[in-house]
ROMARKE-348501 format. One line per field, with one value per residue: residue number from 1; residue in three letters; chain; x, y, z of N, C-alpha, C in turn. Coordinates in pm, whole numbers. Each point is the difference from the previous one (the first is absolute). Layout:
BEGIN
n	(NUM  ...) $
res	(ALA  ...) $
chain	(A  ...) $
n.east	(X  ...) $
n.north	(Y  ...) $
n.up	(Z  ...) $
ca.east	(X  ...) $
ca.north	(Y  ...) $
ca.up	(Z  ...) $
c.east	(X  ...) $
c.north	(Y  ...) $
c.up	(Z  ...) $
***
This chain:
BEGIN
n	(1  2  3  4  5  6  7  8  9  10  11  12  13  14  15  16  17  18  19  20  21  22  23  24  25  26  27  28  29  30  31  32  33  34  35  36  37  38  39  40  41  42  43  44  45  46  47  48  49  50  51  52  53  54  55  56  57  58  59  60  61  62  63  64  65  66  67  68  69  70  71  72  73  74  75  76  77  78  79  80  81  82  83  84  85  86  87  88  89  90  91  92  93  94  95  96  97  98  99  100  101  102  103  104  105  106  107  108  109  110  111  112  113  114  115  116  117  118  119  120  121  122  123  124  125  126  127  128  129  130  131  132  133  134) $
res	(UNK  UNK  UNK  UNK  UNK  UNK  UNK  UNK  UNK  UNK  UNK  UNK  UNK  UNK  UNK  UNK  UNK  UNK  UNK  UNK  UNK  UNK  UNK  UNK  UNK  UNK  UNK  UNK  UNK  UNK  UNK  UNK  UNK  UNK  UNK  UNK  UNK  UNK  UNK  UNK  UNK  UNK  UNK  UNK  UNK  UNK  UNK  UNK  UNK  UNK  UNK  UNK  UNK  UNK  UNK  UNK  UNK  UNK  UNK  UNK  UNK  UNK  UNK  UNK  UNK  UNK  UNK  UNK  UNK  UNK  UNK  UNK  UNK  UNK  UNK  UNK  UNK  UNK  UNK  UNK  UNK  UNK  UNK  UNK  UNK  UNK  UNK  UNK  UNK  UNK  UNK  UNK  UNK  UNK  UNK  UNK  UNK  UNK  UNK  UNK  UNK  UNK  UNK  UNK  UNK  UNK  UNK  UNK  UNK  UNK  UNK  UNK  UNK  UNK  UNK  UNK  UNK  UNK  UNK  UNK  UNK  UNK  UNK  UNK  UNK  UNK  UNK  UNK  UNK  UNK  UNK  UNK  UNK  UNK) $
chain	(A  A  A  A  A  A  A  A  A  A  A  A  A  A  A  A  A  A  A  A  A  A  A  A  A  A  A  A  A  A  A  A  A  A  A  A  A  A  A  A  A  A  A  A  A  A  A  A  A  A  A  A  A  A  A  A  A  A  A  A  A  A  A  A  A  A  A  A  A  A  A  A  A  A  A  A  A  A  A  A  A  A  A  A  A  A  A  A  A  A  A  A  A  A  A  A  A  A  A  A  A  A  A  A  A  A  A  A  A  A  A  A  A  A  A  A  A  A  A  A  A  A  A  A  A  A  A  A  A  A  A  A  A  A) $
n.east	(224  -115  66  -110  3  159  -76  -92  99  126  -56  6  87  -13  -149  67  148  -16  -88  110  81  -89  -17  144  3  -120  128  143  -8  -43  111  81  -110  20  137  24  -53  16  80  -81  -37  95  52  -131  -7  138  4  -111  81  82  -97  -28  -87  83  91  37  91  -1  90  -27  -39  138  -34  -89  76  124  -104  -35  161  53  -69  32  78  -39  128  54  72  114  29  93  63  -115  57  117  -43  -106  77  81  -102  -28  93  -18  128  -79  -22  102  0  -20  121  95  -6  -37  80  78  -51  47  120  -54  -95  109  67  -34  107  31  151  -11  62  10  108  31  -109  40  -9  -94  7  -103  -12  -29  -1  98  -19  -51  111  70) $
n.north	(5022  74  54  73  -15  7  144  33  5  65  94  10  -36  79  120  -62  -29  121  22  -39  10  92  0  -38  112  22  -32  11  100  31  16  62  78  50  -25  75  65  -43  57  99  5  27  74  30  -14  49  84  14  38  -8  42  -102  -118  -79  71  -83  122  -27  5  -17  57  39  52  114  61  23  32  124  50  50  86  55  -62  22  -1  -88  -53  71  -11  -44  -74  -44  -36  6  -68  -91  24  -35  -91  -32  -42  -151  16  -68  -69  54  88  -131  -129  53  57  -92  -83  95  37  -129  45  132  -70  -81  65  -28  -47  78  6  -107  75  -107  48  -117  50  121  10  72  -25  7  87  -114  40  53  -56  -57  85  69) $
n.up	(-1116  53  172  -27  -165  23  70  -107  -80  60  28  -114  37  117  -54  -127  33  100  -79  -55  79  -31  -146  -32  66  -8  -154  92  19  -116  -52  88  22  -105  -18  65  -95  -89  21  43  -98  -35  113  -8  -136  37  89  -105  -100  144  27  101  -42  83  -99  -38  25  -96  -45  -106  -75  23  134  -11  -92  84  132  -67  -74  118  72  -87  45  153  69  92  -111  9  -147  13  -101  33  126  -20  -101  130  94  -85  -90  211  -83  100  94  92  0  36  -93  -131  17  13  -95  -81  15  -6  -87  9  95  -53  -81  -10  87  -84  -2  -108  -8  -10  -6  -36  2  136  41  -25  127  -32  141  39  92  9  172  -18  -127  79  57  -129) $
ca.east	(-87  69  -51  -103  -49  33  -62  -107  39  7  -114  -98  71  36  -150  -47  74  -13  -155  51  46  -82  -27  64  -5  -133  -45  58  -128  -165  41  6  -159  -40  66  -99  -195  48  63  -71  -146  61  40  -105  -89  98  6  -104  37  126  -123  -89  -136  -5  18  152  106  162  148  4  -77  64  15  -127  -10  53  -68  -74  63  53  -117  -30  115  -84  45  67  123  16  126  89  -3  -100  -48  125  -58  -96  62  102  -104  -47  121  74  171  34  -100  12  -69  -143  -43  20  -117  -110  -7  26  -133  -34  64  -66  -128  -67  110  85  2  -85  75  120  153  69  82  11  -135  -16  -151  -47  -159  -92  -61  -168  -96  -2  -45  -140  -88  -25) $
ca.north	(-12  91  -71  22  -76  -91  -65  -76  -138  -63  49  -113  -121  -15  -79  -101  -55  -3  -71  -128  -10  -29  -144  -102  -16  -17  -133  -88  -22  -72  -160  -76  19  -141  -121  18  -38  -125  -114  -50  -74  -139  -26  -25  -82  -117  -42  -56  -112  -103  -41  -130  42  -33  141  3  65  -81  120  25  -14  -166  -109  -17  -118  -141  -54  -87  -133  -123  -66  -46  -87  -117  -126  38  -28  69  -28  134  88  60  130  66  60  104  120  29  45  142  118  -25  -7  -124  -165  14  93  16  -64  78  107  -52  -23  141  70  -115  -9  96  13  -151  -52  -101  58  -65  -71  -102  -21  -137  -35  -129  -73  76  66  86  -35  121  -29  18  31  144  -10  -82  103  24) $
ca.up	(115  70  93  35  -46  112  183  -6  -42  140  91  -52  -41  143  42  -66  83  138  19  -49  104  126  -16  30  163  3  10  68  168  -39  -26  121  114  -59  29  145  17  -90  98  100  -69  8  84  111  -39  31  151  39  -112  29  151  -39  64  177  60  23  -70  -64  40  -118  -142  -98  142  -17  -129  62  99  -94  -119  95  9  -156  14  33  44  142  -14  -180  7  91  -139  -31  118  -67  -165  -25  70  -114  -69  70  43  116  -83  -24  80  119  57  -14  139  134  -42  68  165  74  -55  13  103  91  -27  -7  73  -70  -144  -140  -59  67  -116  32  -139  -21  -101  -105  46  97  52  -58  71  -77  72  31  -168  2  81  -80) $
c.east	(48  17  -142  -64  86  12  -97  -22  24  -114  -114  76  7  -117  -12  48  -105  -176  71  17  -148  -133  65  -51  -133  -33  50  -125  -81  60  30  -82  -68  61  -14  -120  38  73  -81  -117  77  17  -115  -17  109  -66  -127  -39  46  -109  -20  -103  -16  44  147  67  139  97  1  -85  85  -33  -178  -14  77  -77  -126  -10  -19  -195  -95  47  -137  84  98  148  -16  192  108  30  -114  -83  117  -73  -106  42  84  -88  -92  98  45  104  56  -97  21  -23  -194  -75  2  -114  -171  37  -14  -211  -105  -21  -51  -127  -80  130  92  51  -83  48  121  132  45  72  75  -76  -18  -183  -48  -144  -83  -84  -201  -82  44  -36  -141  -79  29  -26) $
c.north	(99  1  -64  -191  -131  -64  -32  -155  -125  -38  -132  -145  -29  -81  -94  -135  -43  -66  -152  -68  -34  -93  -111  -44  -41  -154  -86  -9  -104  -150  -76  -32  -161  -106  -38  -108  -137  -111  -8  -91  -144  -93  -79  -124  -161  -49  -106  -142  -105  -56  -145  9  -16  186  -11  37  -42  56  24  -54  -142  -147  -82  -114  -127  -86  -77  -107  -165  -39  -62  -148  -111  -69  59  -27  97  -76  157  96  54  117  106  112  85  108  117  106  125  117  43  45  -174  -87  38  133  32  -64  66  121  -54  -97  67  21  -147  -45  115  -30  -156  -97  -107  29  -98  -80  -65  -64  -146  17  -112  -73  76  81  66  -43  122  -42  41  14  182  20  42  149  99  12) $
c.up	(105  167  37  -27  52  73  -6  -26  127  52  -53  -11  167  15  -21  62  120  -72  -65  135  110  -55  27  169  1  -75  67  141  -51  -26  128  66  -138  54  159  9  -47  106  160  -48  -79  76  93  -124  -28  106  18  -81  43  111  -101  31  106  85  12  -114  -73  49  -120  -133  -52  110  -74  -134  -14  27  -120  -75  91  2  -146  -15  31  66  101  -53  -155  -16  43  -160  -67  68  -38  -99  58  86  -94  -78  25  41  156  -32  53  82  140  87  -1  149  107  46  47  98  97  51  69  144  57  -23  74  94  -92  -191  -77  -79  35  -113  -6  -96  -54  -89  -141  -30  99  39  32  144  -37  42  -17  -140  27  74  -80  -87) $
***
């Protein structure tokens, strides 16, 4: 092989590199401006997912199906191990943060919480007038 055919060689192994290279770059933009787009359109159809029909906003998708299970329930007393399972099950990290969470959400929407802990009694009372408005 002689210089000529060489540098050509280079010469062709540089182009080839540098148009490798500026695809890679062109698919990282397009992927991000995707993941971008994706998580804002997610993002709006969470946001609207967690609305009740009264207009009120959950703090969260797991607060929203809580609220449900409990209203599925039908009744103002649930046992305290059974309110446990169904928090556990929604991947709360414990009963007490599921409470705190919608009380929290309870206490800004409806001045009073939603749920009343008796653990003497081994139950949770359900307040059924703030049930009743969603």
């Amino acid at each position: 092989m002689d210089e000529s055919e060489n540098i050509n060689e280079i010469n062709l192994q540089s182009s080839t590199e540098d148009k490798s290279e500026n695809k890679s770059d062109s698919l990282s933009r397009s992927n991000v401006a995707s993941v971008d787009d994706n998580s804002l359109t997610d993002k709006a159809v969470n946001d609207s997912s967690n609305d009740t029909d009264d207009g009120y906003q959950y703090p969260s998708e797991n607060c929203k199906k809580l609220v449900e299970a409990i209203k599925s329930q039908n009744c103002d007393v649930i046992d305290l191990n059974e309110f446990t399972g169904i928090c556990m099950s929604l991947k709360f990290m414990s009963r007490d943060a599921a409470i705190e969470e919608i009380n929290d959400w309870a206490y800004d929407n409806f001045d009073d919480p939603l749920f009343d802990v008796a653990p003497e009694e081994n139950c949770v009372y359900i307040t059924t007038d703030i049930l009743d408005k969603l």
